[in-house]
Residue, then its C-alpha position, 0 to 999 in steps of 0.5 A: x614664064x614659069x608656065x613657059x618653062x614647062x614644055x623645055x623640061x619635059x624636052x630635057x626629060x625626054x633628051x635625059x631618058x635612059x632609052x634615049x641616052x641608049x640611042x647616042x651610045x656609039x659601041x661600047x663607049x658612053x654618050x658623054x664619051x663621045x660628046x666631049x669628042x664630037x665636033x657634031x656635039x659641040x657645033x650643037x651645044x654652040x647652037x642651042x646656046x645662041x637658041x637659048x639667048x634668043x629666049x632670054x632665057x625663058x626656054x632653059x635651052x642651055x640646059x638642053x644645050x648641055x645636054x646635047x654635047x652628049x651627041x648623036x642619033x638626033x633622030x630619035x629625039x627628034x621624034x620625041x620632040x615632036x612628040x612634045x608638041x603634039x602633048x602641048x597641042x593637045x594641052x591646048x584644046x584640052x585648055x579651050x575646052x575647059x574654058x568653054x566648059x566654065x564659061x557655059x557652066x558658069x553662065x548657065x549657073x548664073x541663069x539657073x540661080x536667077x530662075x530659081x530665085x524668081x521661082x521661090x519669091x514667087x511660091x512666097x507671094x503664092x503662099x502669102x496670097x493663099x494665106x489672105x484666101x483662107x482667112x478671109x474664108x475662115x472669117x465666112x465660116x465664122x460669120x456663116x456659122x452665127x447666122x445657122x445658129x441665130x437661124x436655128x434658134x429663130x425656129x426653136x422660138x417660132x415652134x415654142x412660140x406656136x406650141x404656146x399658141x396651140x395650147x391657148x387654142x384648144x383650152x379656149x376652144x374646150x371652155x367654150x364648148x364647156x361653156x355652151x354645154x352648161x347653157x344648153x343644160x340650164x335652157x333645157x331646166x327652164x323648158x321643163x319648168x315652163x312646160x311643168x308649171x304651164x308658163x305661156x309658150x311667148x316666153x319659150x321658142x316657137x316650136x319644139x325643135x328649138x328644144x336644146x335636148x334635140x339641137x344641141x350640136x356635138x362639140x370637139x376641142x379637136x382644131x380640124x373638127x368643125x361643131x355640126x351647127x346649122x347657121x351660118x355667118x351669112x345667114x346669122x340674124x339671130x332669133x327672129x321673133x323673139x320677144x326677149x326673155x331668159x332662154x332667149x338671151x341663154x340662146x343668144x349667148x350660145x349662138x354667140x360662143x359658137x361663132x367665136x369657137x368657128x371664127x378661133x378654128x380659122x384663126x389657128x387654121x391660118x396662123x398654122x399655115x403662116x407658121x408652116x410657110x416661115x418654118x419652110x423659108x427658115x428651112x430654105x435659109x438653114x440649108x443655103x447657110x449650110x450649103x455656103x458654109x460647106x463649100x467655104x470649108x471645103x475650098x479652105x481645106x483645098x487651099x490649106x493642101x495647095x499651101x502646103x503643096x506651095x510650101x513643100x515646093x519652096x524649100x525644094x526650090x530653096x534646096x535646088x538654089x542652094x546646090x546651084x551656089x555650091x555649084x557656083x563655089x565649085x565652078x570659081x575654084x576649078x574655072x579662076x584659072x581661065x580668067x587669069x591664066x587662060x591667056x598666059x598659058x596660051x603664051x608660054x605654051x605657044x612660046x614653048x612649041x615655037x622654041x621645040x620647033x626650032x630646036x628640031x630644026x637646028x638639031x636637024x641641020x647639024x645631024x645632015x650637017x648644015x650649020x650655018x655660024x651666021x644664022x646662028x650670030x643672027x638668032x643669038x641676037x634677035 
């Protein structure tokens, strides 16, 4: 009712402006002069009180009623009055307005909020995920990492392990040329002696080319150099037509030693081999270690940036959420109102450009002079 009343005091506002109290100066004589003297002006003042009983007061009309005992010129107020209405009318749409404005404001706050709540649960479980991805990557860059070095130490071992066999080859290898040198000198003496003391020939070779002076073969301890001999294993039978004897057991043991110095070449010749096709495998391995272990670190480091990235985004969300419930707090100071008061404003003001409107109308009817004392009884009572 107190909102009702709003629109009256402006009326009486308008009635009691000092422009307006010009306009009911009649001459020289005061609006309150001739007021108490008019028939006009108390006819009014008897209207607007039974217009003020039919509002039960809610309209303040005796107020206006006692200001129109001040009489005259109601033209202009008139004027004024409508001039009121139009101020509440345009109150009115400015009222609706704002209650459209909360209630899109509010709803799409209300969506906002909700999105952006949405939003920041899911950088969390986007975070918490990219979190499980790079662990499970660190422990494979671990794992990848111990078996590069179990691979690396694998071939240090291979390689000392082939040194090692290297060097037992060529000492075994310079042994026995050694060896078969020494027999070939002590084969050569005997010779000599048989020739010398004129020993039977039965107890030596056949001919002279069995003479170690002039077969005796140039020996390397080098692996890739071969002794130039003259058999072959196929074509080994040993000393045909030896009858025994010293220089042919001595020869026989030479034949022997060379055999073995050919059959340790091939042997170091295909343990090298083995050794270059594990050393490549191995080779192989390290570098699909090393690529896989490239690419896991290169996918957590990616996975690293993107968490932070999500991260980063989460407390901008957290931000954005944050301004939308201030936004929410502003919303519910400026909007209660419509809630509350929307609907009751709407009444009072609507009561207020009713109770205008008639009070026009009958300040109207007495300025052309239609005063009608049973309208009046009847408006008093309603």
């Amino acid at each position: 009712r107190t909102e009702e009343l709003q629109g009256i005091t402006a009326a009486l506002k308008i009635l009691t402006d000092p422009k307006n109290r010009e306009l009911f100066t009649d001459s020289a004589n005061t609006f309150l002069q001739v007021a108490s003297s008019s028939a006009k002006a108390s006819r009014t003042y008897k209207m607007l009180e039974a217009l003020q009983a039919k509002y039960h007061g809610g309209l303040n009309l005796a107020r206006i009623a006692v200001e129109a005992k001040l009489g005259g010129h109601f033209d202009k107020v008139i004027g004024q009055l409508d001039h009121r209405v139009e101020e509440l009318r345009a109150e009115e749409q400015a009222d609706i307005e704002h209650k459209d404005r909360c209630e899109n404001a509010g709803e799409k706050n209300k969506n906002d909020m909700e999105d952006l709540t949405h939003q920041i649960a899911k950088a969390g479980d986007d975070v918490k995920k990219i979190k499980g991805t790079i662990f499970d990557l660190d422990n494979k860059i671990d794992s990848l990492e111990g078996e590069i070095k179990e691979s690396r130490m694998e071939k240090a071992d291979m390689l000392r392990m082939r040194n090692a066999e290297h060097l037992q080859f060529k000492q075994a290898l310079k042994d026995d040329a050694d060896a078969i040198k020494v027999i070939n000198g002590a084969i050569k003496v005997l010779m000599k002696f048989y020739k010398k003391n004129n020993i039977p020939m039965s107890l030596q070779q056949q001919d002279e080319k069995d003479d170690p002076e002039d077969n005796e073969p140039e020996y390397s301890i080098d692996r890739d150099e071969a002794p130039d001999t003259s058999f072959g294993d196929d074509g080994y039978t040993g000393k045909q037509g030896q009858s025994g004897g010293v220089l042919g057991m001595m020869r026989m043991i030479v034949e022997d030693t060379e055999k073995e110095m050919k059959e340790a070449r091939t042997d170091e010749a295909e343990a090298k081999a083995q050794f270059d096709k594990d050393t490549a495998a191995l080779d192989q391995t390290l570098e699909a270690l090393g690529t896989s272990k490239a690419e896991a670190e290169t996918r957590s480091a990616e996975l690293g940036e993107k968490k932070a990235d999500t991260e980063a985004h989460q407390v901008s969300l957290q931000k954005e959420l944050q301004a939308q419930k201030d936004l929410k707090n502003t919303l519910t100071s400026d909007c209660a109102w419509v809630a509350t008061h929307f609907e009751k404003r709407r009444a009072a003001r609507k009561a207020e450009i009713q109770g205008l409107q008639e009070a026009k109308s009958m300040l109207a009817g007495v300025e052309a002079g239609d005063f009608d004392e049973v309208a009046l009884a009847g408006a008093a009572k309603l």
